[in-house]
Each structure stands twice: as C-alpha cells, then as structure tokens.
N, C-alpha and C positions, 0 to 999 in steps of 0.2 A: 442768171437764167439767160438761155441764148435767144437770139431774136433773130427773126430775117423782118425784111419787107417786105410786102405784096409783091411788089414791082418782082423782086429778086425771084417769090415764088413763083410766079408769072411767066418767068423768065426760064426754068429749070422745065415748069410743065410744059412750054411748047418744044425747048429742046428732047423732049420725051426722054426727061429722066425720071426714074421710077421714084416719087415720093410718097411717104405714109403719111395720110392728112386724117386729121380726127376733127370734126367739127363738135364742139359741147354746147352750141347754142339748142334753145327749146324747140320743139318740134312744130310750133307754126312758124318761126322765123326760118327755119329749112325750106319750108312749105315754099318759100318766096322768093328761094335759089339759094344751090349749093356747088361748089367748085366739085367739077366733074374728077370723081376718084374718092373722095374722100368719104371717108366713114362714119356715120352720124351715131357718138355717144353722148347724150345728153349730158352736163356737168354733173347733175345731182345721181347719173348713175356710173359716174367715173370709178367711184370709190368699190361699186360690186362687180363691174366687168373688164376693169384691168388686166386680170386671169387671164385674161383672151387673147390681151398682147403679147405680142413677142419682142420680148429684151434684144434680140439680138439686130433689132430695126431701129432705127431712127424716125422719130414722128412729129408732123409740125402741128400745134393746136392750134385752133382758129375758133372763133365767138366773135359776137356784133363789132365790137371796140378794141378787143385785146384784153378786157381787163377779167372775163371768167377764163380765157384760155390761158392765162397767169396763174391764175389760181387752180385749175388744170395741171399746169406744167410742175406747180412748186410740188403739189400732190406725187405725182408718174417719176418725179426728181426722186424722191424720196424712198419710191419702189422700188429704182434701181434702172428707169427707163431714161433714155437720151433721147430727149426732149426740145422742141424749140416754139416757139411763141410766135406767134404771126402778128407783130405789131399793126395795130390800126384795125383789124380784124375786117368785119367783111363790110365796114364804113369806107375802108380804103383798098377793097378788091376793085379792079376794073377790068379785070381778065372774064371769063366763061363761064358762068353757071348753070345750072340743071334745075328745073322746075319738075 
C-alpha cells in the first residue's frame, strides 16, 4: 500500500496541485475540521459509493490515525483504484482545515 506523509500532502496542496482526498472518518470527527478539497465518505459507506469514483484518478485516504484509511485503501486496491494512505492521518495534519 502506498503512503505519503502529511507534511508531503501539505506540501502538494499549497503548490496547488490538484489532489483527490477522501476522508473516511465519522461525521462528528469531520465536524471538528477537514482539509479543505477533500471529500467526506464515511468508511462504513466505502463499500456502496465507490461507484462514484473515478479509476482513472488517483486518491489519498485520510481517518483519525491512518489506520481506517488503510483499511479504506486495501478495500478501493482491490476495486481497481490507485490509492494512497495518509499516514498518521489527521493526528499528524498541521496544515488547513474547514470546520
């Protein structure tokens, strides 16, 4: 599974490079900031609205820790999507969020 860092994503969104970010965390921890762009699918409804995506995008998953947007990634792997993981998740965001 691929990983970036925070930092690295951090780093791509200020150079204003277009990325696809899916957040899977639950809808009150969103509640409490979410990195500006990203898309809020909850994990438990990864598995019905996948459809939605587009294969032909690259997307970074982000959750609290890292460890539901792993299990996010291993899922969208297996669909056929290129996928990457936001290690540390949004414990080790320090960039810009949206309340």
């Amino acid at each position: 599974m691929k990983t970036i860092q925070p930092e690295k994503l951090q780093e791509k969104l200020e150079a204003s490079e277009k990325v696809h970010m899916i957040d899977v965390r639950e809808a009150d921890e969103v509640a409490k900031g979410i990195i500006p762009g990203a898309e809020h699918i909850p994990l438990g409804l990864v598995e019905f609205k996948y459809q939605d995506l587009d294969k032909t995008k690259e997307y970074v998953i982000i959750c609290r820790s890292g460890g539901r947007s792993g299990m996010a990634c291993q899922f969208l792997e297996g669909q056929g999507f290129d996928v990457t993981n936001m290690s540390g998740g949004m414990l080790d965001w320090q960039g810009e969020v949206e309340i």
